[in-house]
RODO-2510 file (C-alpha; in nm, 4 decimals, decimal comma):
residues 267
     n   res          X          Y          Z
     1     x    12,0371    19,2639     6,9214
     2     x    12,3866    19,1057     6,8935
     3     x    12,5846    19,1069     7,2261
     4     x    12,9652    19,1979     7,1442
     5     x    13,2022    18,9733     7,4064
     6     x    13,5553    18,9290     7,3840
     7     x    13,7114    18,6441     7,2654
     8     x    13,8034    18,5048     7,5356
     9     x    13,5213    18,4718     7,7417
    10     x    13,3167    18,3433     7,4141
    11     x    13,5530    18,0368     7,4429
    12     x    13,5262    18,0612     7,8147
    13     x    13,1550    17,9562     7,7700
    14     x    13,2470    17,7257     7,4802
    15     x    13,4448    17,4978     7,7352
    16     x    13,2255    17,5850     8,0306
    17     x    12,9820    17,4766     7,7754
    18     x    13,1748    17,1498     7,6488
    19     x    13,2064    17,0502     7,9971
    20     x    12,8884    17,0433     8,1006
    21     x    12,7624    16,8609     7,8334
    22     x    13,0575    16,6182     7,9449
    23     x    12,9580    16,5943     8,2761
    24     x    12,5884    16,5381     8,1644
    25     x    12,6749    16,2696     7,9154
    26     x    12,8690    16,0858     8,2287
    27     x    12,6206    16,1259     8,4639
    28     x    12,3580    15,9590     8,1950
    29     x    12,5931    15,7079     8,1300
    30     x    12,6323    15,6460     8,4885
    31     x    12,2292    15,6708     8,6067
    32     x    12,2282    15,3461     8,2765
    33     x    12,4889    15,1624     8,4592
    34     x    12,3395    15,2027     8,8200
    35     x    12,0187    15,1060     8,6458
    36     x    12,1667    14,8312     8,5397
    37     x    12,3433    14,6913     8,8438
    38     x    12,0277    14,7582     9,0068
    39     x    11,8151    14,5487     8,7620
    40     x    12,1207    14,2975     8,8064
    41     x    12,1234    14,2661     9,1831
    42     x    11,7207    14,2892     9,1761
    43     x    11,7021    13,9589     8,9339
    44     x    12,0052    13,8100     9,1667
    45     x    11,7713    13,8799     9,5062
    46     x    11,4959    13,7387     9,3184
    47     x    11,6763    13,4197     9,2298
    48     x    11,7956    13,3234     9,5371
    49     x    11,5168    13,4186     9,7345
    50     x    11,3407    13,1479     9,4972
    51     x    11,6144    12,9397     9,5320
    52     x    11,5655    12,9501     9,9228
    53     x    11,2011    12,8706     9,8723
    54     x    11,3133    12,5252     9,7009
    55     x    11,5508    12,4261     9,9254
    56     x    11,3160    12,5028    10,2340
    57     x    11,0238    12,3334    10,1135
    58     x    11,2273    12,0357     9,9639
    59     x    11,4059    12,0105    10,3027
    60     x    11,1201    12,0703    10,5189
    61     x    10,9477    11,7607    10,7197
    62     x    10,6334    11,7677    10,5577
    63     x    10,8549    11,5374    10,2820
    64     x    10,9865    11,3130    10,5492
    65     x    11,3264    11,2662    10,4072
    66     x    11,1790    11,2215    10,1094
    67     x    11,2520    10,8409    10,0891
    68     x    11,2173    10,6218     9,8261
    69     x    10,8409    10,5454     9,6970
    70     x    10,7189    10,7355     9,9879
    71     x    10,4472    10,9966    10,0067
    72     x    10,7097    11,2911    10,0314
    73     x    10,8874    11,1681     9,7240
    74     x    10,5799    11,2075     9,5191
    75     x    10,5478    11,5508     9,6635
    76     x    10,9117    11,6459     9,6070
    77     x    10,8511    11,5256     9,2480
    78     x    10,5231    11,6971     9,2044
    79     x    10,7113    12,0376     9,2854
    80     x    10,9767    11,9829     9,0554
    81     x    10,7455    11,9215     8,8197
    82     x    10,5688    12,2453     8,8712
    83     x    10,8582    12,4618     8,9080
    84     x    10,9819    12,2928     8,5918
    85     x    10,7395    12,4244     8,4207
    86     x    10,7216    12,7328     8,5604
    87     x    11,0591    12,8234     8,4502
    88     x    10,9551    12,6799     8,1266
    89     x    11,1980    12,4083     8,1294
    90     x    11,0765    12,0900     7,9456
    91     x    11,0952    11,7707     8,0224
    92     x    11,3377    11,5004     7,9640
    93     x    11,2662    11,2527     7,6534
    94     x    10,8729    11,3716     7,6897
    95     x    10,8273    11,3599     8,0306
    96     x    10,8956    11,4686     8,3481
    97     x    10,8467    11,1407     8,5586
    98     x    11,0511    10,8237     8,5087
    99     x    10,9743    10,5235     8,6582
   100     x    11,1750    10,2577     8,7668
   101     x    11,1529     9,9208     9,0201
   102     x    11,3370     9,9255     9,3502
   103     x    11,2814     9,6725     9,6662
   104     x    11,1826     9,7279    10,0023
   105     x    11,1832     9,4694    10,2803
   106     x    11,0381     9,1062    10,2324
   107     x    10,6378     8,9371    10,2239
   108     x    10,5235     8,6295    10,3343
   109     x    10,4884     8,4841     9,9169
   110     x    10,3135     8,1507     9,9454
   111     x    10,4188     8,0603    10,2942
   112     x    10,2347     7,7674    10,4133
   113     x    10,2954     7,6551    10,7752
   114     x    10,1429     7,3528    10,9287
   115     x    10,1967     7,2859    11,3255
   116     x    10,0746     7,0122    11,5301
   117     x     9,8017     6,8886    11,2395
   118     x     9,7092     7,2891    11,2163
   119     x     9,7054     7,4828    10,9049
   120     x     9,8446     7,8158    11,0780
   121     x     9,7086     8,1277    10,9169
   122     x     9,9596     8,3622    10,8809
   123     x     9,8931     8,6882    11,0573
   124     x     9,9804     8,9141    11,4045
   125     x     9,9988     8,5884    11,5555
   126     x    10,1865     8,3425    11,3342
   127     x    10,4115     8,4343    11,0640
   128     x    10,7784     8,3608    10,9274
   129     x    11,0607     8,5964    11,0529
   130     x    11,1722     8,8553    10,7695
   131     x    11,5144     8,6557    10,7834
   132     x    11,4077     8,3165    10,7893
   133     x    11,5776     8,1285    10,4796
   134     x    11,2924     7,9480    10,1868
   135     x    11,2414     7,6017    10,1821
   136     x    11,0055     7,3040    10,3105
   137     x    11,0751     7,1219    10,6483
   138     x    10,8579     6,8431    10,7986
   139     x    10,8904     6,5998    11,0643
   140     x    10,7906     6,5811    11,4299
   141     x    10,9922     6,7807    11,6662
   142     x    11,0095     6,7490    12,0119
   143     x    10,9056     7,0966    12,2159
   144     x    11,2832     7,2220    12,4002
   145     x    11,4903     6,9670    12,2432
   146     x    11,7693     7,0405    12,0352
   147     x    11,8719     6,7574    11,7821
   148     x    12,1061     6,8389    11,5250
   149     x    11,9327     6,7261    11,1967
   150     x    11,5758     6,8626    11,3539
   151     x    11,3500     7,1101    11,3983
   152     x    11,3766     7,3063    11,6790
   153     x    11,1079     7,4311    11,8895
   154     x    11,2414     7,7488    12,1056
   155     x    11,1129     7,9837    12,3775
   156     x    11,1964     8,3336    12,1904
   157     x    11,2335     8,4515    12,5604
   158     x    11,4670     8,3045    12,8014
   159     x    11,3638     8,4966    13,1400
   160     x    11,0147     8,6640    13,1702
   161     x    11,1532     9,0155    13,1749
   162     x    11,2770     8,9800    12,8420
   163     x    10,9173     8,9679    12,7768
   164     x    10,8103     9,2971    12,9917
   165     x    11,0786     9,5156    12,8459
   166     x    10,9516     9,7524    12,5747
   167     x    11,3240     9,7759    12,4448
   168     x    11,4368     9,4339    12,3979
   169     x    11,5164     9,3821    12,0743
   170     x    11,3254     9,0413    12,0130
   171     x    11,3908     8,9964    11,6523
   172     x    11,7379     9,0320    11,7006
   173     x    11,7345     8,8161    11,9733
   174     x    11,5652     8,5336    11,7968
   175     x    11,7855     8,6260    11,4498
   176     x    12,1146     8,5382    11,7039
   177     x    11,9511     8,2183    11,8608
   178     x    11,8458     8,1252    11,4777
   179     x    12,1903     8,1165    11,3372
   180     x    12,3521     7,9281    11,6345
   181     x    12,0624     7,7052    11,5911
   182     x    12,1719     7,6245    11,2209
   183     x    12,5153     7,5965    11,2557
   184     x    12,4506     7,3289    11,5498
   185     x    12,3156     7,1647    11,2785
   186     x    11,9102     7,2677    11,3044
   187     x    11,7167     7,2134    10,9739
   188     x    11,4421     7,4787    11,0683
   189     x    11,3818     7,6678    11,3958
   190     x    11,0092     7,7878    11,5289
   191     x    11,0110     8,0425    11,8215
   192     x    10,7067     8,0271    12,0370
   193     x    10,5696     8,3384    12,3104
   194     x    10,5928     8,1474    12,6130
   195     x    10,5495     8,4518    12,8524
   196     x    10,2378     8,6648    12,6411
   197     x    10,5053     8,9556    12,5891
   198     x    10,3417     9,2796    12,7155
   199     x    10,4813     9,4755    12,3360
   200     x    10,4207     9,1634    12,1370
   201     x    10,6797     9,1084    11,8495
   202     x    10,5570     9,2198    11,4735
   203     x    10,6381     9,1071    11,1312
   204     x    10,8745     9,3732    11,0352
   205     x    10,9140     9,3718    10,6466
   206     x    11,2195     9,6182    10,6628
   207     x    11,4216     9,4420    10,8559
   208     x    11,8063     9,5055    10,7425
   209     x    11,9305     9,1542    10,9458
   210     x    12,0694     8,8862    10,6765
   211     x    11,8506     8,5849    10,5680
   212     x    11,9444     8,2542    10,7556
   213     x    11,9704     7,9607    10,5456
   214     x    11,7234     7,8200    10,7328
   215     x    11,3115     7,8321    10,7629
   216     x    11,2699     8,0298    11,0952
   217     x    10,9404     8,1103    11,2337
   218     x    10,7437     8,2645    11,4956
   219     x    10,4475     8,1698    11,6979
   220     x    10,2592     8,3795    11,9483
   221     x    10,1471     8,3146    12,2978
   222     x     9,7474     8,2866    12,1721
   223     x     9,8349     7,9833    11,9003
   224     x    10,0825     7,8672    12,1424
   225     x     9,8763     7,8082    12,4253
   226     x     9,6151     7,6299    12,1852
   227     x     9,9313     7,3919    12,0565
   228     x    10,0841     7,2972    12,3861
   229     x     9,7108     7,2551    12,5464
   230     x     9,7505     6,9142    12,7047
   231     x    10,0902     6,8859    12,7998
   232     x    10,2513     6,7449    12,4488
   233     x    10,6203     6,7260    12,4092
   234     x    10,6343     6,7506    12,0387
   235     x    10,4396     6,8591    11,7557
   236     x    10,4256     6,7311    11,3829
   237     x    10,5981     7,0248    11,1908
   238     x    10,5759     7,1095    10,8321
   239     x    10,6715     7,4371    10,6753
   240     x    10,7068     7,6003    10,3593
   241     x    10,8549     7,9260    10,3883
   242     x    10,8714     8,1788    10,0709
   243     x    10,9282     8,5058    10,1275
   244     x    10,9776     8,7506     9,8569
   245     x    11,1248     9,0820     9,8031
   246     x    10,8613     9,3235     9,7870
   247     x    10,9162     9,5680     9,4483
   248     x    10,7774     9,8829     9,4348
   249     x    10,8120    10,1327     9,1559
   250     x    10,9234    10,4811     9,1810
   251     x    10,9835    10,7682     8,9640
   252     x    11,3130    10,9937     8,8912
   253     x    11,2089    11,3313     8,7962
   254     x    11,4253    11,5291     8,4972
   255     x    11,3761    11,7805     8,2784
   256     x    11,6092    11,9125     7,9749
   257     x    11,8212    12,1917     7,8570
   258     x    11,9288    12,1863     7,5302
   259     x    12,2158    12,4222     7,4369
   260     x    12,3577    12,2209     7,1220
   261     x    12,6847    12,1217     7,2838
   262     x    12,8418    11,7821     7,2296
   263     x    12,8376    11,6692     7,5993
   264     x    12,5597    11,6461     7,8672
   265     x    12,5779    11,6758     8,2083
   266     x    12,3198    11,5096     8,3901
   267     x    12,2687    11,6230     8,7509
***
C-alpha cells in the first residue's frame, strides 16, 4: 500500500538518490580510465622489456662486435630479420637483406717470387709483406749490402732478442726499415729470419700500415738457411709482387614502414 512521506524527505531521497547514481557513474568512469592506464603501462612494460631483449642480445659477445662480414653480423641480421617479421614489419624493396661489396686486408694475387734460381712457394715460410708495393724486380743482389738502385737483402732482426720477444712488433719493424730502404734509393727489399724467431712472423692480411712503393718481402729462417747454404754473398733476385684487396660481400638489413607521407627517414 502507498507510503505517505512529506515532501521534503521525498526530494531528500531524490538527491540522495541523484547522487549516488553520480558517484556510481564516476567511479565507472574512473575503474575505465584505471583500466586503461593499466592496459597502457602494461603494453609500455611489455615494450621495453622487448626492447631490452634486443639491445642485450644485439650487444652481447656471442656477436663479437658484430663486424663487418663476420659471423655475428649474419646473426645480428638473422634476428632482425626475425623480429621483423614478428612485428609484422615488411621488408624493404622485397627483401630484408641487401648486399653490398666492402674490402678487408690484402692477398698474395699472382705473386711470383724467384730467389737464388728458386721458384719460392708462397706460404708460412715465404710470402710478400701486406705493405709491400706491386711490381717486378730482378737482378742479383748482394746478401747485407745496401746499393742505392738495388735490391736489398736484410736481416728483419738486428739483435737476437728481437727474435725471442713475443711482443716485438716485427712487421712494423720491417715496414720502418722498408721505407728508409726506398727512400735511400732501394728498388725492392727482401727480409730474411736470420735468428729462427721463437713466435715466427705471419702474413697478416689486415694489416692497417700503408703500402710502400716498393716490392718488400719476407723469407723465413727454414728457406733461408737452404739459400745461404754454402756461404754465398748474393743471390739472383726476381720478384713479382701483386697483392690485391680482398672483397667480400655483406648485407645491410631494412625493412619498411609505409605511412603515405612525402619524406622518409631512413635509420
Amino acid at each position: 500500500m502507498p507510503i505517505t512521506v512529506r515532501g521534503d524527505l521525498s526530494f531528500t531521497f531524490a538527491a540522495s538518490n541523484n547522487f549516488m547514481i553520480r558517484v556510481v557513474s564516476l567511479t565507472v568512469i574512473l575503474g575505465c580510465f584505471s583500466l586503461q592506464s593499466f592496459s597502457q603501462h602494461s603494453a609500455q612494460r611489455t615494450m621495453l622489456r622487448e626492447l631490452k631483449a634486443d639491445i642485450n642480445y644485439i650487444s652481447s659477445d656471442a656477436l663479437e662486435g658484430r663486424r663487418t662480414g663476420s659471423k655475428g653480423a649474419a646473426l645480428a641480421a638473422d634476428y632482425l630479420i626475425k623480429r621483423y617479421e614478428e612485428l609484422q614489419i615488411p621488408a624493404f624493396e622485397k627483401s630484408y637483406r641487401h648486399p653490398f661489396l666492402f674490402s678487408r686486408g690484402r692477398q698474395w694475387g699472382a705473386t711470383t717470387l724467384f730467389i737464388g734460381g728458386k721458384k719460392m712457394e708462397l706460404g708460412e715460410d715465404v710470402f710478400p709483406f701486406p705493405f709491400s708495393g706491386n711490381g717486378e724486380v730482378s737482378g742479383n743482389a748482394l746478401i747485407d749490402i745496401q746499393e742505392q738502385g738495388g735490391i736489398w737483402i736484410l736481416p728483419l732482426y738486428e739483435k737476437e732478442v728481437e727474435a725471442d720477444e713475443p711482443h716485438f712488433d716485427a712487421e712494423k719493424k720491417a715496414w720502418t726499415r722498408a721505407d728508409e730502404a726506398a727512400k735511400a734509393g732501394a728498388k725492392a727489399v727482401v727480409f730474411y729470419d736470420n735468428y729462427g724467431a721463437k713466435y715466427p712472423l705471419k702474413f697478416n692480411p689486415k694489416s692497417e700500415l700503408d703500402s710502400l712503393p716498393v716490392p718488400v718481402v719476407f723469407i723465413g729462417n727454414r728457406e733461408w738457411k737452404v739459400l745461404a747454404d754454402g756461404g754465398t754473398s748474393f743471390l739472383e733476385v726476381n720478384l713479382n709482387v701483386h697483392l690485391e684487396t680482398k672483397k667480400l660481400t655483406a648485407y645491410n638489413v631494412a625493412a619498411f614502414i609505409d605511412n603515405h607521407q612525402p619524406l622518409t627517414v631512413v635509420l
